[in-house]
C-alpha positions as CSV (number, residue, x, y, z in Angstrom):
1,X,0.0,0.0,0.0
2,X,1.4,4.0,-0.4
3,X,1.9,6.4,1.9
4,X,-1.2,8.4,0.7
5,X,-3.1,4.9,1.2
6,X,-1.8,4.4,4.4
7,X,-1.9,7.6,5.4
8,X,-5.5,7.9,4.8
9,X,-6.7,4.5,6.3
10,X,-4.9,5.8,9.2
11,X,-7.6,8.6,8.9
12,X,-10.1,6.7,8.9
13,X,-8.8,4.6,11.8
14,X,-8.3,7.9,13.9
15,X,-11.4,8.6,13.2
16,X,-13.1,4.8,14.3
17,X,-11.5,5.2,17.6
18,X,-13.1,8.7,18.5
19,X,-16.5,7.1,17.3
20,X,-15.6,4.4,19.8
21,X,-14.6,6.7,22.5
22,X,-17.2,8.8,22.1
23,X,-20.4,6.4,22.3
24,X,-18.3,4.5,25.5
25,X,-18.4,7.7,27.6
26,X,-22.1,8.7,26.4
27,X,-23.5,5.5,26.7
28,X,-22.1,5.8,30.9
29,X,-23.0,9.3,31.0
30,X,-26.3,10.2,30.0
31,X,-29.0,10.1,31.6
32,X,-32.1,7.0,30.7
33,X,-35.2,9.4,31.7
34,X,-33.7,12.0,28.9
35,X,-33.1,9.3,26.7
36,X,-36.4,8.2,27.6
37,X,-38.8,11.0,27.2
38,X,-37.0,11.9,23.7
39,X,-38.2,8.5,22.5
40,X,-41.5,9.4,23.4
41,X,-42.1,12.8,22.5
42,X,-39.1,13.4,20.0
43,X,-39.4,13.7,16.0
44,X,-39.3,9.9,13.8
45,X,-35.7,10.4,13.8
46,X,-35.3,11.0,17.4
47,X,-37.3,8.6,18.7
48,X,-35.8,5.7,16.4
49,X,-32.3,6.9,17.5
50,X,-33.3,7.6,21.0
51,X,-35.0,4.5,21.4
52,X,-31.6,2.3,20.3
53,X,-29.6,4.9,22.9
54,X,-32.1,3.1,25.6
55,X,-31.4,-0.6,24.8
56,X,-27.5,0.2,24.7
57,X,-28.0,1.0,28.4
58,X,-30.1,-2.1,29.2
59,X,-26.8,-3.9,27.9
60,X,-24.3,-2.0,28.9
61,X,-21.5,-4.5,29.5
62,X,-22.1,-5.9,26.0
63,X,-21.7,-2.4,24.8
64,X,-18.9,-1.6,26.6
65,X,-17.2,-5.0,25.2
66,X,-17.7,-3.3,22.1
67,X,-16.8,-0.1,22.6
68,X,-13.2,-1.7,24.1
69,X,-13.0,-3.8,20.9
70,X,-13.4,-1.0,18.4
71,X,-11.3,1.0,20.7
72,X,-8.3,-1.5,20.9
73,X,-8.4,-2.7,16.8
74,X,-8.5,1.0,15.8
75,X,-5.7,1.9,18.2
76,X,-3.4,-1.2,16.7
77,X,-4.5,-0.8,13.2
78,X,-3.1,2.6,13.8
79,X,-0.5,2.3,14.9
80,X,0.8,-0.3,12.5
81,X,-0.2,1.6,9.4
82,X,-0.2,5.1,10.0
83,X,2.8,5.0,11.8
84,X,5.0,3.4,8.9
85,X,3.6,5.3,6.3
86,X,4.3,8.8,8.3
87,X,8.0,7.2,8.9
88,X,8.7,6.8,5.2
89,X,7.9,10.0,4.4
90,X,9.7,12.0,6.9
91,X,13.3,10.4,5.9
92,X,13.5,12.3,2.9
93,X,12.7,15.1,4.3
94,X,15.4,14.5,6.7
95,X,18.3,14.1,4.2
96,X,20.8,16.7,5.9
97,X,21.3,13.8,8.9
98,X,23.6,11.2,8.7
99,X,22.1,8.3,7.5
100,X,22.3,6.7,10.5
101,X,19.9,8.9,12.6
102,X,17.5,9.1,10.0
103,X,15.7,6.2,10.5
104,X,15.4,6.1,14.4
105,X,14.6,10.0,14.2
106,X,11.9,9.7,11.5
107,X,10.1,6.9,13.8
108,X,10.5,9.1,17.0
109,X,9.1,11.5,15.2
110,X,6.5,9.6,13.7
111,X,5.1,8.0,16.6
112,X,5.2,10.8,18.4
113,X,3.1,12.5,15.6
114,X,0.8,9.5,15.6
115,X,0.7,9.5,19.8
116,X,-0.3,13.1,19.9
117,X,-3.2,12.8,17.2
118,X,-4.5,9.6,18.6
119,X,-4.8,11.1,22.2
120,X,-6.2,14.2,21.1
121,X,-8.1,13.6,18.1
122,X,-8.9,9.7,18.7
123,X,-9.7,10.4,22.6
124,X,-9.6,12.9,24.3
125,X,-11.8,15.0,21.5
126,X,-14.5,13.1,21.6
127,X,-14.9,12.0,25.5
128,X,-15.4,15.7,26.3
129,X,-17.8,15.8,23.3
130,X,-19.3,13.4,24.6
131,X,-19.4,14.4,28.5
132,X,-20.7,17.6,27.8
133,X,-23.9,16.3,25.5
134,X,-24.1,12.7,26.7
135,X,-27.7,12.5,25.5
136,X,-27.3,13.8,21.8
137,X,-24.1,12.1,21.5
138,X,-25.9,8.9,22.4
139,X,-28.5,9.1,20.2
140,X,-26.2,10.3,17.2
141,X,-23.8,7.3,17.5
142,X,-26.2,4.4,19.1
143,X,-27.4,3.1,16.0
144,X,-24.2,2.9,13.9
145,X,-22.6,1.4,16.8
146,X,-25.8,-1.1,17.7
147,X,-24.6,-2.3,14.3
148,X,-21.2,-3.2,14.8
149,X,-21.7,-5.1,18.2
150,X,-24.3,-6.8,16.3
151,X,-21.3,-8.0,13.4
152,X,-18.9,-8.7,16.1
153,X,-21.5,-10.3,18.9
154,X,-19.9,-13.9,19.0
155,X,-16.5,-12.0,19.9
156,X,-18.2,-10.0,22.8
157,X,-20.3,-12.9,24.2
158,X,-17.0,-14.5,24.7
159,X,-14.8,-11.6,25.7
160,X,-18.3,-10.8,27.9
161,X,-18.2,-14.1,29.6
162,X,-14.7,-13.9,30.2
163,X,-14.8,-10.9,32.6
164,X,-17.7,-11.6,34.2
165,X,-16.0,-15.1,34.9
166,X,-12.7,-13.1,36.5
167,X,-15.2,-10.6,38.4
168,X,-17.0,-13.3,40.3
169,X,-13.6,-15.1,40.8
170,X,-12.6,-11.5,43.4
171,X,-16.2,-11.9,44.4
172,X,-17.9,-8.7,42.5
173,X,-21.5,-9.3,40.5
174,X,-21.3,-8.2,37.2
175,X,-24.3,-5.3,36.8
176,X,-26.1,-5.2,33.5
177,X,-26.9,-1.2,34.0
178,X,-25.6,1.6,35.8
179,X,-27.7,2.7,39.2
180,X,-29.0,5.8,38.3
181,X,-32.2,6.3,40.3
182,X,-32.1,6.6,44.2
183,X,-34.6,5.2,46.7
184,X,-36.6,7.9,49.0
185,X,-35.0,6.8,52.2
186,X,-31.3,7.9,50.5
187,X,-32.6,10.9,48.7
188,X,-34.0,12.2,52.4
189,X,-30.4,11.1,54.0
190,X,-28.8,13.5,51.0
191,X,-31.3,16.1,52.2
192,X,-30.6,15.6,56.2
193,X,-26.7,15.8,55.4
194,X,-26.8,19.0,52.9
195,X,-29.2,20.7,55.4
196,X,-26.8,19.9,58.5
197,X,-23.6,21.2,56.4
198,X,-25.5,24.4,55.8
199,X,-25.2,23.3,51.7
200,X,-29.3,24.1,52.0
201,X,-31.1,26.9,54.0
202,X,-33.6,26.4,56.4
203,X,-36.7,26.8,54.0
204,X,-35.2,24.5,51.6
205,X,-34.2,22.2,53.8
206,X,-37.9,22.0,54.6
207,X,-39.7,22.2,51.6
208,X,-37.5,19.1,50.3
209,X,-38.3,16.7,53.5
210,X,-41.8,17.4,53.1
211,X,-42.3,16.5,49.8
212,X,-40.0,13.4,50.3
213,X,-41.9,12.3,53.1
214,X,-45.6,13.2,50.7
215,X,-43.7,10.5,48.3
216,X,-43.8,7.9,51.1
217,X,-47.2,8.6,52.2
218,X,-50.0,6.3,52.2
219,X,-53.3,7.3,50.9
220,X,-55.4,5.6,53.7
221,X,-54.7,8.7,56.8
222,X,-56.2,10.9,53.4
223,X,-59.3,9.0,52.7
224,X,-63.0,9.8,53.4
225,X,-64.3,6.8,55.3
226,X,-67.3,4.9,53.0
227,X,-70.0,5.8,55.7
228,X,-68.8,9.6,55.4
229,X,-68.7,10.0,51.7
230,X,-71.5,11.6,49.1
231,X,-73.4,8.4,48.3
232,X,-77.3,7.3,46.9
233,X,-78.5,4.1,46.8
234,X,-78.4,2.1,44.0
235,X,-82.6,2.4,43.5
236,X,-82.5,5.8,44.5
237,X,-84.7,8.4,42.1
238,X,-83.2,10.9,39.8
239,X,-84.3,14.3,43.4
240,X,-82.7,12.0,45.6
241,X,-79.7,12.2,44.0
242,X,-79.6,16.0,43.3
243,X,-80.8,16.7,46.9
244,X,-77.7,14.6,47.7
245,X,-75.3,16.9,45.6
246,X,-76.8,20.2,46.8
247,X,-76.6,18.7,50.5
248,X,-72.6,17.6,50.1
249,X,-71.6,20.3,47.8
250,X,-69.7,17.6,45.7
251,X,-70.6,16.7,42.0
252,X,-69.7,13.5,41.9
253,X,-71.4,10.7,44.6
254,X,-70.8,7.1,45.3
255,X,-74.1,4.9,44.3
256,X,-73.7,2.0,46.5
257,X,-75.8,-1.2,46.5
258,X,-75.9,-3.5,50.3
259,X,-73.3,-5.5,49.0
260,X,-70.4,-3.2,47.1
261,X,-69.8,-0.2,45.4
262,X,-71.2,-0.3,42.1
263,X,-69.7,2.7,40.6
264,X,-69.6,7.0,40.6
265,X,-72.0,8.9,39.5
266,X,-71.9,13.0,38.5
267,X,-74.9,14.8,38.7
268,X,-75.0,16.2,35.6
269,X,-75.5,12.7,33.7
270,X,-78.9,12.5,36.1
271,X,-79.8,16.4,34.7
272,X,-79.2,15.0,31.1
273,X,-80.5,12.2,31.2
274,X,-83.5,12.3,33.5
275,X,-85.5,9.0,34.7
276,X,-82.6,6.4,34.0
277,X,-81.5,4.1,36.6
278,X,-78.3,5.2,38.3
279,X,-76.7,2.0,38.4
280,X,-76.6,2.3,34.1
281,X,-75.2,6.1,34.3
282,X,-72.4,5.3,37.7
283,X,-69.2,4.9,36.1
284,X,-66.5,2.2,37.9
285,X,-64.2,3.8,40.1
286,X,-60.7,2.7,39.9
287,X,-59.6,0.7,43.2
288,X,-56.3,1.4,45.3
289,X,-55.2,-0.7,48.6
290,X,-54.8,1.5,51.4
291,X,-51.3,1.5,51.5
292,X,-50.8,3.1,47.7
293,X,-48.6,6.3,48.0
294,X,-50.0,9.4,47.0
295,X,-47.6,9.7,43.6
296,X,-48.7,6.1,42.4
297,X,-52.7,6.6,43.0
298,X,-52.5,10.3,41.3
299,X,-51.0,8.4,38.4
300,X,-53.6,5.5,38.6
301,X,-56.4,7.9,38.5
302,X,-55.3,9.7,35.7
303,X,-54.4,7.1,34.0
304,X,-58.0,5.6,34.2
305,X,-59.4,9.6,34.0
306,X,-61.3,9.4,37.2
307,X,-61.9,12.1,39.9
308,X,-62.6,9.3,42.6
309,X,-61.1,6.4,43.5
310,X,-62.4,3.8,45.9
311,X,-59.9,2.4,48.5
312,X,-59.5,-1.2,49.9
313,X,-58.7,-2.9,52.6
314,X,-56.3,-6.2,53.0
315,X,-59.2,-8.1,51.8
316,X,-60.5,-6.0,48.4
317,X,-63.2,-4.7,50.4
318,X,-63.9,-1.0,49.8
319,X,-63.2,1.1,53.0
320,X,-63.3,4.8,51.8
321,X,-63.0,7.3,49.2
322,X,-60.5,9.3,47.9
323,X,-60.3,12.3,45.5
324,X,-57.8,13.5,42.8
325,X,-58.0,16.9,43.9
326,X,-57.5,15.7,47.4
327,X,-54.4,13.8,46.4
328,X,-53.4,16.5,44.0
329,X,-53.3,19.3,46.5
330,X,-51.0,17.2,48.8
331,X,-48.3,16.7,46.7
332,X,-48.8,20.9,45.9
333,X,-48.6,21.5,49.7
334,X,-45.4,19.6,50.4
């Protein structure tokens, strides 16, 4: 092969090992709910590239693998071509030496031309690219790079098995994904410690442990016990239930038959659509256990677009009734 071949596979191989380098550190550094929300909510490009971003970090030592491979073949192939070809054509230029330096000068040269441009252009380049937009980087280079662990899979699965193998020899389980979410119970420790080192003031401090401990909370201490909330039998007539609504102040009302729940009913649907029984116009009310935090019944309700939800005990039995709005303006509170 010429220099000018040589020369420009070593290119090319410069440039490999950034790509490498690059999707490594943004694979590690960015961060799965951004990934995440782009897949959902980002353009047909976005989401596709986003979406492959996601399942690199669900296999994340198999990328890595690869990443290390692509890294390592690029850095040799470099070395071995570029270098050479840079040699030969610095010992013309050379020609005032005595012959015998210019071959040991011309590869001191050379590799340190090739060392400088690999560790600046081939990694150093593109880790702080890729530190400082982990996200984009990700989902620029996840695909391409999906593609070549998926050529060179057999290779990984063994290199893969190999460390994993060594790990559990020094007693260390392998980890398929980075922690990157914290538990409440840690998150209110962080809170306790910045607050005590003075890294929060007073109000923040505050305003931070009550809405960790809101996350926490059960939704049974906020419930309106079953004999206390706005309810009509399930025979009532079409004034019984307005006279009920007027008399609460509330909208919507449980209709209840001797035996369960049967579902909610707003007043409005008995103003449209007069002399109907009730049990046909009650809609079913979404169900929570007693112990559900507030976050997880908020996102039940919504998810099932109900104002009311019916709570249970240990047994599935309804025991009370609780409210979006009610749930809603505790998390605001905290």
């Amino acid at each position: 092969m010429s220099e000018f071949g040589s020369i420009l596979l070593g290119v090319i191989l410069l440039i490999a090992n950034g790509f490498f380098v690059a999707t490594e550190f943004a694979l590690v550094s960015s961060k799965r709910h951004r990934l995440e929300e782009a897949a959902l909510s980002g353009g047909r490009l976005v989401k596709v590239a986003a979406r492959g971003a996601v399942r690199g970090g669900r296999q994340l030592p198999l990328m890595l693998a690869g990443a290390q491979l692509g890294i390592t073949l690029s850095s040799l192939g470099l070395g071995m071509v570029a270098e050479p070809a840079i040699e030969h054509l610095l010992e013309p230029v050379l020609g005032l030496l005595p012959e015998s330096l210019r071959t040991p000068v011309a590869y001191v040269v050379a590799l340190a031309l090739v060392t400088f441009l690999h560790m600046v252009v081939g990694e150093m380049a593109p880790k702080s690219w890729a530190l400082t937009r982990p996200e984009r980087v990700a989902m620029a280079l996840a695909l391409p790079f999906r593609g070549f662990t998926w050529i060179v899979r057999p290779v990984l699965a063994v290199l893969n098995g190999a460390t994993n193998g060594l790990l559990r020899l020094f007693g260390v389980r392998p980890r398929d994904e980075l922690a990157t979410t914290r538990t409440p119970h840690q998150l209110a420790m962080l809170v306790a410690e910045s607050g005590r080192m003075g890294m929060l003031d007073r109000d923040e401090h505050d305003l931070l442990t009550r809405a960790l401990r809101v996350q926490s909370q059960s939704i049974e201490r906020l419930m309106v016990p079953l004999d206390e909330a706005p309810a009509v039998p399930v025979d009532a007539d079409d004034f019984l239930a307005r006279e009920t609504a007027a008399r609460s102040g509330h909208l919507r009302m449980l209709v209840v038959s001797p035996q369960d729940v049967v579902g909610v009913l707003h007043v409005r649907d008995v103003l449209v659509q007069p002399g109907r029984p009730l049990a046909e116009l009650a809609t079913p009310a979404p169900r929570l256990s007693g112990g559900t935090t507030v976050p997880d019944a908020v996102t039940v309700l919504q998810d099932a677009h109900a104002e009311l939800g019916l709570v249970t005990d240990k047994n599935g039995e309804a025991i009370g009734m609780i409210s979006l709005a009610t749930l809603v303006g505790e998390l605001l509170a905290a």
